[in-house]
N, C-alpha and C positions, 0 to 999 in steps of 0.2 A: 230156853236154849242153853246147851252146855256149853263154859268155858274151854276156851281152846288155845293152850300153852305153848309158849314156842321161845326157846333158848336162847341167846347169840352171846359170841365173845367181841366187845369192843376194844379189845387191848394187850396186849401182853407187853411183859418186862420181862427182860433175858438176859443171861452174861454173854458175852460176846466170844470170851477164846470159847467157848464149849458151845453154843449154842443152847442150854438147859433153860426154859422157860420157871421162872423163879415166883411170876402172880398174872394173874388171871383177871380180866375187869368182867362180869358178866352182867346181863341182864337177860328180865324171865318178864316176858309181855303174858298176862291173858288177855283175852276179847271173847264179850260175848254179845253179840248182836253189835248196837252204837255203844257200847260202853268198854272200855279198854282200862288199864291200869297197867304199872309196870314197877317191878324191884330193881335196883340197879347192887352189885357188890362185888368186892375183892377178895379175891382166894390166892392163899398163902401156896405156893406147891414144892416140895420137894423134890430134887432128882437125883440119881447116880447117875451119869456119863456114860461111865460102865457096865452098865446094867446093859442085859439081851434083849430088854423091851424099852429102852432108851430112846425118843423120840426127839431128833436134832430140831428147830424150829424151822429152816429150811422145809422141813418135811412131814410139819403139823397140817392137819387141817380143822378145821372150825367144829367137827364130828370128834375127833380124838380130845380135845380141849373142853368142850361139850357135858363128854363125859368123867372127866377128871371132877367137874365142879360138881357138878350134879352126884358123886359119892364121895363130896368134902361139904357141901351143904345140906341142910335140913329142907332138902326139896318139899316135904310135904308143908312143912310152915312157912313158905314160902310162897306156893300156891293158896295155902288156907288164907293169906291175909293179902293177898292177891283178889282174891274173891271175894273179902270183908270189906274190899275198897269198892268194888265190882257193885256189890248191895247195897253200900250206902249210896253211890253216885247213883241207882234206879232204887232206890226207896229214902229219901236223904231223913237223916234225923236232928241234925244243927242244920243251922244256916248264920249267915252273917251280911253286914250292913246295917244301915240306919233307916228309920222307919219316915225320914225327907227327904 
């Protein structure tokens, strides 16, 4: 079964007189069949106010924000060790406990 990735934003920090979203909290779930894993990270983000493509946080949505992280992160190693955790939880190679 192939992984199947899915985005979400749990948070933003903003200034308040402008509205400009300043960090991002995201997290990037795979699942594949019963085994799931998940990265959780903050992204730093820049804005102009001024700017024609300026996006007040009023008037973000979870898509627009989505995509800011996803072309400030290393989405593919991000998935690749997504998946590296995916493999060990369905083929495990440590284990831990006591043998009483």
């Amino acid at each position: 079964m192939a992984i199947t990735y899915t985005w979400t934003v749990r948070n933003l920090e903003r200034n308040l007189s402008d509205g400009g979203v300043t960090k991002a909290h995201w997290r990037c779930e795979g699942v594949d069949g019963d085994y799931s894993q998940s990265l959780y990270g903050i992204c730093d983000l820049t804005y102009d106010a001024s700017a024609s493509d300026f996006i007040a946080y009023d008037d973000l949505t979870e898509t627009n924000v989505i995509g800011w992280v996803r072309s400030i992160v290393d989405e593919t190693d991000i998935q690749t060790s997504i998946a590296s955790k995916i493999e060990e939880d369905k083929t495990p190679t440590m284990a831990d406990g006591v043998p009483w």
